[in-house]
N, C-alpha and C positions, 0 to 999 in steps of 0.2 A: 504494500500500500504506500503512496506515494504520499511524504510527511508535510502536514502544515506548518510552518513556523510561526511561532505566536508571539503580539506584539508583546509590549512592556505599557500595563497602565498601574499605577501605584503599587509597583513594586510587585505586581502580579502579572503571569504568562497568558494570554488569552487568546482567543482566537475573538473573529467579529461578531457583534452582539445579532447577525442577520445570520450569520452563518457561512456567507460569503465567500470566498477564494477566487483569487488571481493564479493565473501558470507561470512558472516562471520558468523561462525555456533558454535552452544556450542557442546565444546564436552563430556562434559557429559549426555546430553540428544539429541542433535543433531538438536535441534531448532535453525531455523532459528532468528539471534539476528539485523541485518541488514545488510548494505554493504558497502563496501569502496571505494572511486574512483582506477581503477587501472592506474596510471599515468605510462606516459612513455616519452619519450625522449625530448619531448614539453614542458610538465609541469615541469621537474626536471630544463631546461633551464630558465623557467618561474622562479621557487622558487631562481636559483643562482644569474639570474638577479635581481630580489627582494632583495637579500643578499649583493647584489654588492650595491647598490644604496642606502641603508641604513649604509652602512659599516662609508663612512667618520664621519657620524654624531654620531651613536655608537661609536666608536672609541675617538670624541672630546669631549664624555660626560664625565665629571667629575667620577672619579673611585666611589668615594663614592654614586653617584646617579644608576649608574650600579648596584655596591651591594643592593642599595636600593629597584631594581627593582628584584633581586631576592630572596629579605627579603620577598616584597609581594608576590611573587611566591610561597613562604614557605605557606604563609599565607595564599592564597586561599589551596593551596594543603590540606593545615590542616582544612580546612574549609568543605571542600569538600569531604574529607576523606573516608567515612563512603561510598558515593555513588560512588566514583572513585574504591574503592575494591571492591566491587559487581558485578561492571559490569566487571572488570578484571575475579573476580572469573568466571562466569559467560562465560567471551570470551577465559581463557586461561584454567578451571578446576579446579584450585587452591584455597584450602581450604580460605573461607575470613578471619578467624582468624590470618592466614598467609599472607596476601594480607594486612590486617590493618597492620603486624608490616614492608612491607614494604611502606604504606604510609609514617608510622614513620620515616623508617630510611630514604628514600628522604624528609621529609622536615629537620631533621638534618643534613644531605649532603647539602641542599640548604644554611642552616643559614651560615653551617662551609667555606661555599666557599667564602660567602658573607663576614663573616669576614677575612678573608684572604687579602682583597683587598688592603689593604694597605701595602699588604709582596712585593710587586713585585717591587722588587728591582734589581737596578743595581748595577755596584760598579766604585771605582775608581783607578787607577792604576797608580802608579808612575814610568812617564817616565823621568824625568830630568824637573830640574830647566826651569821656564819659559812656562812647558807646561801642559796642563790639559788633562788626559787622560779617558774616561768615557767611561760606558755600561749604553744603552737604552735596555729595554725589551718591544719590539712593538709585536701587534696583526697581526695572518696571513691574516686575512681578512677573508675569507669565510670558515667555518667549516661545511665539510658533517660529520653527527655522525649517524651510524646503528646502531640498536639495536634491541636484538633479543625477542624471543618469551618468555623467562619464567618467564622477571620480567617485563611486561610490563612498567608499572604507574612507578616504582621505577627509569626504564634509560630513560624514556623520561623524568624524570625530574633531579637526581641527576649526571646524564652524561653529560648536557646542561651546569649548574653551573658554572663550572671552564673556558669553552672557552668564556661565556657572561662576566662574571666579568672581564676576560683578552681583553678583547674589541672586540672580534669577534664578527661577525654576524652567523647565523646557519641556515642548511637545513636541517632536524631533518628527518629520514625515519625509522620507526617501520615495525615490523615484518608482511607479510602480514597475519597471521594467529592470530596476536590477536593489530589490532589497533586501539579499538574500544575506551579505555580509551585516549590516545593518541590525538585522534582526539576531544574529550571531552573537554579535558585539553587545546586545541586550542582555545578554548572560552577565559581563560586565558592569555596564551598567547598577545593574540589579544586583551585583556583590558588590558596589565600592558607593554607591550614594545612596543615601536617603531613600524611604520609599515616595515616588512624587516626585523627586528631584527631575527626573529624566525619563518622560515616556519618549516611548518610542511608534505611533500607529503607520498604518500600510494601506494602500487603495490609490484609487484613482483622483487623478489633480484635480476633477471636476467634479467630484464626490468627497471624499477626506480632504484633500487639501480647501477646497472653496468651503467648505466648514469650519477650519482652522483660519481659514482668512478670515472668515465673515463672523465669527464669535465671538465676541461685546465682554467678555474675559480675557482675550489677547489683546494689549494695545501696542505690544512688539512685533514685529513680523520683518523676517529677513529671507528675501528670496534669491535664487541661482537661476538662471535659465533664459527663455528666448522674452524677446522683447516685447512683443507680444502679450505674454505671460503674466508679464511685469506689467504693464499697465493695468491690464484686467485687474491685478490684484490691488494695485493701487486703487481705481476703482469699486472693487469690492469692499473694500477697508474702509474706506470711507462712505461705504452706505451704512454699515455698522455701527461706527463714532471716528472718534479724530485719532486717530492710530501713526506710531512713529514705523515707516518704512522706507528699510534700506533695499537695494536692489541689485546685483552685478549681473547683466544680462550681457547682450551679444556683442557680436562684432563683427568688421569688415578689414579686418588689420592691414594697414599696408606697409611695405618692408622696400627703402628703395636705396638704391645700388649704384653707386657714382662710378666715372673710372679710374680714381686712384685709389678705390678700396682693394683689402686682401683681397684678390679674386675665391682664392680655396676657402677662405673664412667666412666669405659671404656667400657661397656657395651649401657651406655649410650650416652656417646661418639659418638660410632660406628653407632648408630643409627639414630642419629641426625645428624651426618657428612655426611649421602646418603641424607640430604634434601629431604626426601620424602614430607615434605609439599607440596612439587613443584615434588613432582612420581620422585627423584631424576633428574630431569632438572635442574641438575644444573653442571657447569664446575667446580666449586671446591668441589661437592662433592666426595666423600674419598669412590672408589668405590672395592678398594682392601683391603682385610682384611688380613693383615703377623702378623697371634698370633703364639707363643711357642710352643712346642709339648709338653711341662708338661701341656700346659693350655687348650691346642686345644678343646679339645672333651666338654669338660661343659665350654667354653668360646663358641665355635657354638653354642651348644644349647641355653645357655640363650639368644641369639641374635637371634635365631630361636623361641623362647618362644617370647620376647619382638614384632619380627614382626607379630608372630601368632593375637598379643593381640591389632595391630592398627587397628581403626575404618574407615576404607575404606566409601567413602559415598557423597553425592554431596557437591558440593562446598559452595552451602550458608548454610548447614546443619552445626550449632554451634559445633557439637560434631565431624563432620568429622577430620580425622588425614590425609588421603591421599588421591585425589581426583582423578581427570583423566587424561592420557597423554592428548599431545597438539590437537593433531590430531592422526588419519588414519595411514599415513604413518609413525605417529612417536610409535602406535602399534602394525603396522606390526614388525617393527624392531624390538621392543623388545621382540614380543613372538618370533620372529625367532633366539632372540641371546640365551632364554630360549630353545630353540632346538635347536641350536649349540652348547650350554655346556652340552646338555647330549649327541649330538653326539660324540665331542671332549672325554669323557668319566668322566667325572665331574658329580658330584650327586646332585640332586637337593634336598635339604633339605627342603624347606619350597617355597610357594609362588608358583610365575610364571603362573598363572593361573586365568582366568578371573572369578570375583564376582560370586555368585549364585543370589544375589539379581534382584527380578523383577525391581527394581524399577533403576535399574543401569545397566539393559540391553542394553541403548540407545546409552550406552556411552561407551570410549574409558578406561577401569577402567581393571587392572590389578596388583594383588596381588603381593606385592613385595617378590622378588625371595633371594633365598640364596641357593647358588651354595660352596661345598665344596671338596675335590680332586682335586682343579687347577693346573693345572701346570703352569711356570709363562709364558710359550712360547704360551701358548694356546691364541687362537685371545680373551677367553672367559677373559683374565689378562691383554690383550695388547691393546686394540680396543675399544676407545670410545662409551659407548652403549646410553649414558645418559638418562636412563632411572633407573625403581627402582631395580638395580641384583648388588646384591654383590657379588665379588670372594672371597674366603678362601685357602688361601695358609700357611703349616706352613714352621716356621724356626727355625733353634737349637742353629745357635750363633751370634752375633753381626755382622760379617761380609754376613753370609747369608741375614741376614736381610736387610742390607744394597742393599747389588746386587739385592735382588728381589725389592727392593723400588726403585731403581734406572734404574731398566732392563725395560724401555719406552722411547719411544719419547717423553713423555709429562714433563714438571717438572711444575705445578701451585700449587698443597697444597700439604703437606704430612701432618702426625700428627704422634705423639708417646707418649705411655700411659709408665710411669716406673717414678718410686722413686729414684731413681739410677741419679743423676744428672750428672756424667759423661757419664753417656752412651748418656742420653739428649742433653747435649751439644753436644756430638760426634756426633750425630746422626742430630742434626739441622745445623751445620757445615758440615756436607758429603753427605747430601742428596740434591740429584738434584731437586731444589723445590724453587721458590721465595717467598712461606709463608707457614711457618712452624709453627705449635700449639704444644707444650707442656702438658699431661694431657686435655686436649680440643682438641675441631673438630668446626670446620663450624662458628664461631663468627668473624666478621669483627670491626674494630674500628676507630673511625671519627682520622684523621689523622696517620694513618699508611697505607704504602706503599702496595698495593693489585696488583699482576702481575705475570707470570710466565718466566720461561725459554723454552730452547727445543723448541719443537712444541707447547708451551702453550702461546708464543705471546713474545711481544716489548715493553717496557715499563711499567710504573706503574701510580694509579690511588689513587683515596681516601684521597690522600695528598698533600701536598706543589708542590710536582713534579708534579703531575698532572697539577697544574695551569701553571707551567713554561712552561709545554709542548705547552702549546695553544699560546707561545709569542718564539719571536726570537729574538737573542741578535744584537744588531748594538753597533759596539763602534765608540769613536767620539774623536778626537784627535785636540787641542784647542793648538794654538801657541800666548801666549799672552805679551808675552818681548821680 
């Protein structure tokens, strides 16, 4: 019999109060790997009230014992490592060699937030002789936190961090397409905090999740995912009450390539910046390519050469470089955007096209694409695909460059390859983007600010601000002569 995995509401294992279940299927072979409850309206009410009723004592727990409790969170995650990226690999496609380094980088998000704990600071402010003027930085109380399908294990744990240490309580809801780690991890959970502290529910975004947005006990909400999404939710929240939402949604990254940059580095670059580890599912990957028209033609090809030469292949296979979209529908899309840029009149250079291998029949496995002739007006330059298709657009001078990096709704990463530090600078100064690389693509760093602009979302993550996000300031004005 094929196993439910059951969520976490107040410190208890349950399945959904309807009875419910999701499949949760691999997509690179299409085996069935088990099921998820799919909660809905009942159960998200269940998990707030659970969050609600843990909150006063959360909240009076000593900061340093908080942190402490997600120092052990580090610590099973690290413990567990090894078996928590398999089964991701496994439920999302994703190469495990890639799924280990983000075990990694959530249990370094969990240390760094843990140390933080003592930052949260108010201040004091001088009103005149006699009075004592202060800021308190208090917890909202209950945090719904979404998160989506391509890093599962990584945001159910390094996304939780910063609102636990700030004294919240949380209603944790993963992606229904890959909660299988998640729910795992719930074992955790449920030995190292509070009961209440940390539910965990499952179901569909339009069912559990539009419950946890629209529930008048959440006035936190922090989402991952497409742009789209993000609004809707914004949206919803605010037919509820006045709700604090943060956002980090999509992107259109673009990555442009001068001619005195390293060529191999920028090459390199460029290729590591579509995270294909993840078949480019990713929001910050750099999915437009603006090189030079001295460099264009053998700056395509070696990037056409480099994707020729990845090892496509299943997820727990040592040697794989890119594994499977998430799903179905997230294949359909992309071969269709792969037939939208050659209808649009754009030449497909390399990719776009599914495996030959038998052994990768099963699965949802396509050859990442490079697209060259874009225009930048074409949906194939404008329109989040997230999937693995690069555009190649060239430009002749710094200001071209500029307008086609900037000609999107989206602003979340750019990148730019050149020796030229003035253009560098110029170029990380005028370009619409809240993270910007220099000679690099695609590396995030434990304390530096991760967020976008435009349509790319509200706020920022990864840092100090993060943590202030999850507390509200009260000031307090003290009349003592």
């Amino acid at each position: 019999m094929t196993e439910t995995h059951p969520v976490l509401i107040g410190g208890e294992r349950r399945l959904a109060a309807a009875g419910g279940t999701i499949d949760a299927t691999s997509p690179s072979t299409g085996a069935l790997l088990g099921r998820i409850p799919r909660c809905g309206a009942d159960d998200v009410a269940a998990a707030v009230d659970a969050a609600r009723a843990a909150f006063p004592g959360w909240r009076a727990t000593d900061v340093t014992e908080r942190a402490a409790c997600v120092l052990r969170l580090a610590d099973a995650l690290a413990a567990r490592g090894e078996e928590l990226a398999l089964l991701d690999a496994h439920d999302n496609g994703s190469p495990i060699r890639d799924l280990r380094i983000d075990v990694r980088i959530g249990v370094a998000e969990l240390r760094y937030f843990a140390g933080l704990a003592l930052q949260q600071r108010g201040e004091t402010i001088p009103t005149g002789h006699g009075r004592l003027n202060y800021t308190l930085r208090e917890p909202f109380g209950v945090v719904g936190r979404l998160v989506p399908f391509n890093h599962p294990l990584l945001f159910s744990t390094m996304k939780i961090a910063a609102p636990l240490v700030a004294g919240n309580t949380i209603v944790l809801k993963p992606s229904e397409h890959t909660s299988l780690s998640t729910l795992t991890l719930a074992e955790e959970f449920a030995r190292i905090f509070p009961p209440g502290v940390v539910n965990v529910i499952t179901g569909y975004g339009a069912e559990a999740g539009d419950a946890l947005v629209a529930h008048p006990g959440v006035r936190r909400l922090a989402f991952i995912g497409q742009a789209e999404t993000g609004m809707r939710i914004q949206a919803r929240a605010a037919e509820a009450g006045v709700k604090t939402v943060t956002l980090e949604l999509g992107g259109k990254n673009p990555v442009v390539v001068y001619p005195d940059a390293d060529m191999d580095a920028a090459v390199d670059g460029v290729v590591r910046g579509m995270n294909l580890g993840f078949q480019g599912q990713s929001c910050g990957s750099t999915s437009r390519l603006i090189v030079h028209e001295r460099i264009h033609d053998r700056f395509v090809e070696a990037v056409a050469e480099r994707l020729r030469a990845l090892r496509i292949g299943l997820p727990e296979d040592e040697a794989t470089q890119t594994g499977a979209l998430v799903n179905e529908a997230q294949f359909r899309k992309v071969l269709g955007y792969v037939d939208l840029g050659r209808s649009e009149g754009a030449r497909l250079v390399e990719g776009g096209t599914r495996p030959g291998d038998a052994e990768l029949a099963g699965g949802f496995f396509v050859r990442p694409a490079l697209f060259d002739g874009v225009s930048p007006r074409m949906r194939l330059a404008q329109e989040e695909i997230f999937g693995p298709v690069l555009a190649v657009m060239p430009f002749r001078d710094d200001a071209e460059a500029l307008r086609i990096a900037n000609d999107s709704r989206f602003g979340l990463t750019a990148s730019v390859y050149t020796r030229d530090l003035g253009i560098a600078h110029a170029f990380a100064r005028d370009v619409e983007a809240g993270f910007v690389w220099v000679n690099d693509t695609g590396r995030h760093f434990l304390g530096a600010p991760f967020g976008g602009v435009k349509d790319s979302g509200l706020g920022r993550e990864e840092d100090m601000e993060e943590l202030a996000s999850y507390t509200q300031v009260k000031n307090v004005n003290v009349v003592f002569a």
